[in-house]
N, C-alpha and C positions, 0 to 999 in steps of 0.2 A: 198184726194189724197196727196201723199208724197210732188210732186212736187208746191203746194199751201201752205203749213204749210213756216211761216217764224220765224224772230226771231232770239238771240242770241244762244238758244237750241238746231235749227234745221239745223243751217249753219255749214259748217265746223267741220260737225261728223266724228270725228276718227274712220276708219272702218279699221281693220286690218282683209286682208282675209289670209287664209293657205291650201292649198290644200298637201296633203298625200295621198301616197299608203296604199289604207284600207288592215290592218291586219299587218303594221309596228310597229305602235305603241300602246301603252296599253293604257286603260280611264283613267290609273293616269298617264301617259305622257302627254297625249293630253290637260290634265287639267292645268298641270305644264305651256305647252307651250302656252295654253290659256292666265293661270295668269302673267306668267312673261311678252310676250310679251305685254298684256294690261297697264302693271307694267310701263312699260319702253315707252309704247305712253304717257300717264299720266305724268311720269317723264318728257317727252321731251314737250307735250302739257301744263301742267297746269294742275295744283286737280280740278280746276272748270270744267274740261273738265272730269272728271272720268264719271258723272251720261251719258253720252252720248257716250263715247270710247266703241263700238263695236267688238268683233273679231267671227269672221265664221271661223270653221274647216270643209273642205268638205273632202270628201275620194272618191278617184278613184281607181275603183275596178284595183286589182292586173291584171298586165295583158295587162293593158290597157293604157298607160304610156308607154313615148318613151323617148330615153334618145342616142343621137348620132343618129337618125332614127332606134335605137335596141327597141324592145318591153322589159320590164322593169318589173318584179316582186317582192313582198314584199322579197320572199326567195333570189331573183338574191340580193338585196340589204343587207340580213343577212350577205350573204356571202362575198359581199363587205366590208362592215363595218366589218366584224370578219378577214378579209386578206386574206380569200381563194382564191386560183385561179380561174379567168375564168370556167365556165362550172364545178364547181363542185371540 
């Protein structure tokens, strides 16, 4: 069990989690913001903390994600980021 394991290895694991709207970003994004984010806990932690710094990418499907109590889609966000207006 997780919670049994002790020691300088097991304490104080850098876990960086990131949740996304699946279908926003691409595998070589997701990778990018994998690497850099773990980049910069390391930078902030100590290199002795690399072999233990963790990061999860979860994805919540399109759709399903609220944002102002509005339901929130990978496209509602293209369009944000690109400057469109509202609805299209």
């Amino acid at each position: 069990m997780c919670g049994e394991l002790r020691g300088p290895s097991m304490t104080g694991m850098p876990l960086i989690q990131v949740k996304l709207i699946e279908g926003l970003f691409t595998g070589p994004q997701k990778r990018e913001i994998v690497e850099r984010l773990s980049e910069t806990m390391i930078e902030i932690a100590g290199e002795s903390m690399r072999h233990v710094t963790s990061c999860i990418v979860e994805e919540v499907a399109s759709g399903e994600w609220s944002m102002g109590g509005q339901t929130v889609t990978a496209d509602d966000l293209r369009a944000l980021a690109s400057g469109e207006p509202e609805g299209g």
